[in-house]
C-alpha positions in Angstrom: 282.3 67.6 147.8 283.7 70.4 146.0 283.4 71.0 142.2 286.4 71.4 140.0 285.8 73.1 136.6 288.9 73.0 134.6 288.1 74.8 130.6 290.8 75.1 127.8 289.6 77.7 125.4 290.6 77.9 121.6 291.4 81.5 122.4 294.5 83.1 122.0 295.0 86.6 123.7 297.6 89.2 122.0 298.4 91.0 124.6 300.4 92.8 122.8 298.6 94.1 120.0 296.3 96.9 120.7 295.4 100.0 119.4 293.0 98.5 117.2 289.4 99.9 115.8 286.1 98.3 115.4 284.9 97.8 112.2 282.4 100.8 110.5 279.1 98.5 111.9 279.8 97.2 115.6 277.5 99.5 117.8 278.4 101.9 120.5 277.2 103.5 123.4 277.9 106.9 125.0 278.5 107.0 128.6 276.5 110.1 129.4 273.8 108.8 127.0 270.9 109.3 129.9 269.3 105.7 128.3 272.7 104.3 127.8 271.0 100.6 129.5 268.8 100.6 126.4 271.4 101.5 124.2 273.4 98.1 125.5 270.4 96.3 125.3 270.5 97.0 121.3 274.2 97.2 121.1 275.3 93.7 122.8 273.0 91.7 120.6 274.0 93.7 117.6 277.3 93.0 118.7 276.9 89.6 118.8 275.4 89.2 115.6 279.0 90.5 114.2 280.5 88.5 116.2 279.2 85.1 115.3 281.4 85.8 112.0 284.3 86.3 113.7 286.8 88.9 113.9 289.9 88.1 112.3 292.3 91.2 113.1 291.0 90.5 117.1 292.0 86.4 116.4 288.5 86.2 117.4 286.9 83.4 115.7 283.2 82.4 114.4 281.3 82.4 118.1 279.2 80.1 116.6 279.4 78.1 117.5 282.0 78.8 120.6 284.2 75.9 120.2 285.7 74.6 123.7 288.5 72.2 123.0 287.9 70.0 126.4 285.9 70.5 129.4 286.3 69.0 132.9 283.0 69.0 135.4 283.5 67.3 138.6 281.5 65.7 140.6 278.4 66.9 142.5 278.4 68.7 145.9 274.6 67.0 147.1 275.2 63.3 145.4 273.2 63.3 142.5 276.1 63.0 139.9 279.2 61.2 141.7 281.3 60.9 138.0 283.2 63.7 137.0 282.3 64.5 133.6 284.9 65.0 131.0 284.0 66.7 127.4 286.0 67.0 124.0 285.3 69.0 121.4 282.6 70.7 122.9 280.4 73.2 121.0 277.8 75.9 122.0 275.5 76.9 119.7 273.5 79.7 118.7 275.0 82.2 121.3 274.1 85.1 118.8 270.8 84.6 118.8 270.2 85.6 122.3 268.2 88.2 123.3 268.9 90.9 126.0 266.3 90.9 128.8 267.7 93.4 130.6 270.8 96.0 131.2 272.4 97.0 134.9 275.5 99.4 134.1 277.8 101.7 136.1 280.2 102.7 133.3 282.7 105.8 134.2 286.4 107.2 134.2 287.1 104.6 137.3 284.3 102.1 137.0 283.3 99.1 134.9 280.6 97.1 135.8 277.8 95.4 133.6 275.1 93.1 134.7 273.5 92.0 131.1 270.4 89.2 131.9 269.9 87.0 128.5 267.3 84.8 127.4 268.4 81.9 125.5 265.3 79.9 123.6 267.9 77.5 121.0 271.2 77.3 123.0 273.1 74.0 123.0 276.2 72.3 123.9 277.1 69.3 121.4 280.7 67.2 122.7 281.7 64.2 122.6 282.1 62.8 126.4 284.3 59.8 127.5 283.4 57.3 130.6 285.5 54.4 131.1 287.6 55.6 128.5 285.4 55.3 125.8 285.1 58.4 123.8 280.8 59.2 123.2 278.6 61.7 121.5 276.5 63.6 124.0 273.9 66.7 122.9 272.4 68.8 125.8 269.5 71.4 124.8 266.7 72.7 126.3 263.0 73.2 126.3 261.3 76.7 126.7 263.3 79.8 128.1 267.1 79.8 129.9 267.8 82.4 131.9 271.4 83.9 131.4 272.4 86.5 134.0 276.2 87.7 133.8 278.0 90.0 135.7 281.0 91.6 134.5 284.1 93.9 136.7 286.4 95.2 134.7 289.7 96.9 135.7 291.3 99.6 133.7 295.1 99.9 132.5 297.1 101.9 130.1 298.8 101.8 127.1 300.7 104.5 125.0 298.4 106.9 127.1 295.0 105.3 126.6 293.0 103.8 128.7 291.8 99.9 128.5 289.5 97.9 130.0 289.8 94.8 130.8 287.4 92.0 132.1 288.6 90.8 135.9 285.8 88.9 136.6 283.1 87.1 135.0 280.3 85.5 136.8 277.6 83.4 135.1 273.9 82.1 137.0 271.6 80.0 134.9 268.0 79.6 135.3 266.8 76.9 132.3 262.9 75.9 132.3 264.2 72.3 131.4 267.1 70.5 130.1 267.4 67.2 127.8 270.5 65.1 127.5 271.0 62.7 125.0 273.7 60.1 125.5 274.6 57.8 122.8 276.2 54.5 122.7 275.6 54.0 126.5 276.2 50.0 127.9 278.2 49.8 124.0 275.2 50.7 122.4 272.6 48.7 124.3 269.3 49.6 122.7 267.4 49.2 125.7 269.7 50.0 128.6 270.7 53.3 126.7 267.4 54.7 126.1 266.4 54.0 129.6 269.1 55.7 131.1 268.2 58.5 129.2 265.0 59.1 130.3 266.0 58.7 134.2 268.3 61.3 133.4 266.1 63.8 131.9 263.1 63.1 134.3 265.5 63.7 136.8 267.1 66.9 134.7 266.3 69.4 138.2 268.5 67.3 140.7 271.6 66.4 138.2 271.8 70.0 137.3 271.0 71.4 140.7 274.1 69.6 141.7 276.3 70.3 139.2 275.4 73.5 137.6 277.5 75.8 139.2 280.7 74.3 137.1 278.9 74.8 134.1 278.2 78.3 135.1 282.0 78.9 136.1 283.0 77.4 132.8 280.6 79.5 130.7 281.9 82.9 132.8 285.3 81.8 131.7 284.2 81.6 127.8 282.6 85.2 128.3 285.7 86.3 129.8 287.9 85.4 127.1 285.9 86.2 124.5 285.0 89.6 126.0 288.6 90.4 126.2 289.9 89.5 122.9 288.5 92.5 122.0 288.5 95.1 125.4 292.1 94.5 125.7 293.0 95.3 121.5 290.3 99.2 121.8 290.3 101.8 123.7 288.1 102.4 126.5 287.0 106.3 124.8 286.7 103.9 121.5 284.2 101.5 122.9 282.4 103.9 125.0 281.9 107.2 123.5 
């Protein structure tokens, strides 16, 4: 089977504003710096940390928590989860409090390319998630360390004689130490049906998302995308990158 990941983000991309500056406090990098992979390192999660406020002139909101209006997962390739999964109101939280393992960076005239890996201790997803119709509250967390490795290609353009950057691709591979679900109101509440199905699915967490994390992963590379790009496309690449 194949897996179909469909994601509506609350985003809304002006492509036609641009020009723009970042505020006074949002960290750079020079592209000659010589330890310009530790200066990302810093200057992502510094970024981040502006971010989660949001940044109104870039109609980029609060990133935390990301808010994903709906969510489609389908179902798994291997047979572990045969329902496709549908989500509403879906929210990820804490993004800004990852931490940056690690930098990878080929940043020139001609060449974009980033491969940032995270580590994500208090990330969650709470949604509400519908079977049979009926609309439910679902929380997934984890337990211990997630591994967030994201690669980014960007292509350049330009505008009034300055050149942009924008994000073409976006690819997303997670590595979590565990995850929990929490399903409520399954069998219309049942109080012991519910809890039981639970705990199958969470002593089972390494098959269910073996077979249908890669959606997740797509749909996650599509929030980075977006997000990333709200503000790429609005500042100049010699702006950004010193």
């Amino acid at each position: 089977m194949t897996y179909l990941s469909t994601l509506f983000v609350s985003l809304t991309l002006s492509c036609g504003i641009f020009g723009l500056k970042l505020p006074a406090d949002f960290p750079k990098c020079s592209r000659t710096d010589s330890k310009l992979n530790e200066c990302l390192k810093t200057a992502i999660e510094g970024a981040l940390q502006i971010m989660a406020k949001g940044l109104p002139e870039f109609n980029l909101e609060p990133i935390d928590p990301i808010k994903v209006p709906s969510l489609t997962i389908g179902e798994g390739a291997t047979g572990a989860v045969r329902v496709v999964q549908n989500y509403k109101n879906c929210q990820f939280f804490n993004i800004p409090k990852i931490k940056v393992q690690n930098v990878a960076s080929v940043l020139t005239d001609d060449v974009f390319q980033l491969n940032v890996t995270f580590l994500a201790k208090e990330v969650y997803m709470l949604s509400q998630y519908m079977v049979d119709g009926n609309i439910l509250l679902l929380r997934i967390t984890g337990e211990g360390d997630c591994k967030i490795v994201l690669n980014i290609i960007g292509i350049f353009t330009e505008k009034k004689g300055k050149k942009y950057v924008e994000i073409d691709s976006s690819t997303v591979h997670l590595d979590p130490k565990k995850v929990e679900m929490d399903f409520k109101n399954l069998f219309n509440g049942d109080p012991k049906l519910g809890p039981e199905m639970n705990k199958i699915l969470n002593e089972n967490w390494k098959e269910i998302f073996g077979d249908v994390g890669h959606a997740y992963e797509e749909s996650l590379g599509s929030i980075f995308k977006d997000v990333g790009n709200l503000i790429f496309k609005k500042v100049s690449y010699d702006e950004m990158f010193l």
